[in-house]
N, C-alpha and C positions, 0 to 999 in steps of 0.2 A: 419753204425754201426761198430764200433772196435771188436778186436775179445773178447765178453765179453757177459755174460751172457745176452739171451732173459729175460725181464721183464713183467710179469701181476701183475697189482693191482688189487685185487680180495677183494670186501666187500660185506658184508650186511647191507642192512637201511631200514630204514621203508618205506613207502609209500611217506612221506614228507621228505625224504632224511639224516635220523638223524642215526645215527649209536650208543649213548653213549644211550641208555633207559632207564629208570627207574621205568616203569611200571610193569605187573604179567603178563609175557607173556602167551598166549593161547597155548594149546595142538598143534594147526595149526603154531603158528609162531615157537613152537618150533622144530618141525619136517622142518619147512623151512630152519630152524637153522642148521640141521643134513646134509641137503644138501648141505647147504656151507660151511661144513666142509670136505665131501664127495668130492667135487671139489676141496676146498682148495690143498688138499693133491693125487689129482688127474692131476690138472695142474703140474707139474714139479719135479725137484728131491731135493729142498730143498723152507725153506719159510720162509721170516721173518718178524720183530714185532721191535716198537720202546721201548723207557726203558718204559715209563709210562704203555704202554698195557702188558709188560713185567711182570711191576709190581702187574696191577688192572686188568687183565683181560684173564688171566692162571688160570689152575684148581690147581697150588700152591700157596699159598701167601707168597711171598719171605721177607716181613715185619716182619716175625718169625724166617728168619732168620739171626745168630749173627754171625759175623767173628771178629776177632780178627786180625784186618789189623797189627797196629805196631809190631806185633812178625814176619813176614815180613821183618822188616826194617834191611836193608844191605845185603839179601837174594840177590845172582846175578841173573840178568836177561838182555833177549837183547830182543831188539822191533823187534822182525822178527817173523814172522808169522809161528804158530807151526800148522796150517789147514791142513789136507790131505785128501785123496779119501777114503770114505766108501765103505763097498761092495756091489755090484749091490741091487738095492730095496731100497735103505734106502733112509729113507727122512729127511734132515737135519733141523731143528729148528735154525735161525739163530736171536739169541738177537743184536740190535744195541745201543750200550753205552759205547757211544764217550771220556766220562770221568772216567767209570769205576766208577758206583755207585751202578748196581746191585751186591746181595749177595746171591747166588744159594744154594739149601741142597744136591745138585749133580751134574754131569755133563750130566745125559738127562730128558728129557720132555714126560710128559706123555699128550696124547692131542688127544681126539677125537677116543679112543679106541687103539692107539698105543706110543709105547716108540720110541723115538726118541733123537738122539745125540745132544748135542749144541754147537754151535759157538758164539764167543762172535766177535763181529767187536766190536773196541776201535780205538782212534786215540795217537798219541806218548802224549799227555798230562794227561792219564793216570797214575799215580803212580808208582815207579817201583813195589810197594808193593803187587797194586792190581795185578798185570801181576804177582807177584811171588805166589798173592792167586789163580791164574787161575791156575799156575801149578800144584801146588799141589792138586789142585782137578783134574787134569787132562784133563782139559775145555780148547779145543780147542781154538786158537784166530786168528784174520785178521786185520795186522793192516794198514788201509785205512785214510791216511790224516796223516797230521803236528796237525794242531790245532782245524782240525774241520774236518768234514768225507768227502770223495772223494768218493761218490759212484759209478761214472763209474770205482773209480780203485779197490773200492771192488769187482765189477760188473765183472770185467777182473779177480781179483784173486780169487774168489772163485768158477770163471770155470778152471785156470789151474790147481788150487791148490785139486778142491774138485772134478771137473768133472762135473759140475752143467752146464746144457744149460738153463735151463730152472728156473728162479728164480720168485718165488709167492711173493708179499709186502704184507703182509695183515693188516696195519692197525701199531698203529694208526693215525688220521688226521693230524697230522704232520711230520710223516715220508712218507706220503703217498704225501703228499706235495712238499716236498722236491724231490721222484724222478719223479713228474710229471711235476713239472716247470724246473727241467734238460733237458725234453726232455727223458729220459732214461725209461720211461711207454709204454710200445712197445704197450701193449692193456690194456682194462679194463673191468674187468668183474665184475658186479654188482649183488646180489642177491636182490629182494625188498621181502620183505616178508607183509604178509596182516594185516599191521595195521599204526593210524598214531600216532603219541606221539605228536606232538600238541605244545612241548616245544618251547620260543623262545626263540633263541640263545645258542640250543644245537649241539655239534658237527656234524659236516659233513662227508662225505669220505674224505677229501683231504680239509687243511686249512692249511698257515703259514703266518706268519707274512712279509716275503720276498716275494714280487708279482714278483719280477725280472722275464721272462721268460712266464709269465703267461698272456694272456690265451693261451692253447694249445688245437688244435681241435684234433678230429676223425671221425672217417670212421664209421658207424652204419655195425655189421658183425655178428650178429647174437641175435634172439628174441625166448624165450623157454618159455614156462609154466610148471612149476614145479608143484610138487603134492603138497597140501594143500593149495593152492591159491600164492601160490609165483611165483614168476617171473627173469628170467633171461637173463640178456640185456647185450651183447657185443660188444668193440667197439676195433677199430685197429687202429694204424698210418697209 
């Protein structure tokens, strides 16, 4: 390992391994729920999310909101990375979009009972626009890749830059993908919570369309029972 941030991919699924549900969760599965958010933000000192979970699966809906990118346009900007170190305790919320499509009402995240700062990881194909709309909000950036994202060198600069040893992926199955067939999933931690949804050919933890790399084994490193019938299974390189 480089000197770059420790990695857990940390989810929840059902019983049958499905993470996107559609069903009326139970009092039980939601309280499983509670605990994988408890860990989420227990494992490490920042955690992030790809743009779709960004989009659909945050207690904002960032679909409400408008920017007005072309007032922007000729606004100076340089691709260097404006990230730096929070003060002890915080836990950084880190959005990954590569293109710079999301559109924030602020610069942090409310999630799971606390407020948290955000980081946007983009790559240089980005807009100068939208990099002059981050500033202006004041929204952090890291920028990881030429044309497409470099996660071990996010992985490297959002520990010199932010202090981060410890980074959480949580989703979703494409980004979770993505740093699992790098090689760069140092463990995995799975929440199953008690139900199965049944669906076929509903999302997983971890799917992409590039098998390069794949399959990657692990080490079985720990089995927990959670309250309300849920389960927690961890596995290590």
């Amino acid at each position: 390992m480089k000197d770059r941030a420790k990695v857990i991919c940390h989810m929840m699924t059902t019983i049958d391994g499905k993470i996107d549900v559609e069903f009326e969760p139970s009092a039980d599965y939601d309280k499983v729920g509670d605990e994988y958010d408890r860990l989420l933000l227990s494992y490490g000192q920042a955690y992030g999310l790809g743009r779709t979970t960004c989009q659909s699966g945050l207690e904002v809906d960032l679909s409400k909101t408008e920017v007005d990118l072309p007032k922007y346009k000729g606004v100076p900007v340089t691709y260097e990375d404006t990230a730096c170190r929070y003060p002890e305790g915080t836990i950084i919320c880190v959005a990954f979009d590569r293109w710079g499509k999301l559109r924030w009402p602020s610069n942090v995240m409310d999630y799971a009972g606390r407020r948290m700062p955000i980081v946007e990881v983009i790559t240089e194909k980005c807009a100068p626009e939208f990099l002059a709309y981050l500033n202006d909000l004041q929204m952090p950036y890291i920028v990881a890749g030429k044309d497409d994202l470099d996660l071990e060198l996010f992985l490297q600069k959002i520990k010199s830059l932010c202090g981060v040893e410890t980074f959480v992926i949580g989703g979703g199955s494409q980004i979770n993908g993505e740093f699992i067939r790098r090689g760069l999933a140092d463990e995995i931690s799975i929440v199953v919570a008690p139900a199965v949804d049944g669906t076929r050919g509903a999302l997983t933890m971890a799917g992409t369309d590039d098998l390069t790399g794949f399959p990657q084994y692990y080490h079985l490193k720990d089995v927990q029972k959670l309250p309300c019938d849920g389960l927690l299974i961890r596995w290590s390189k």
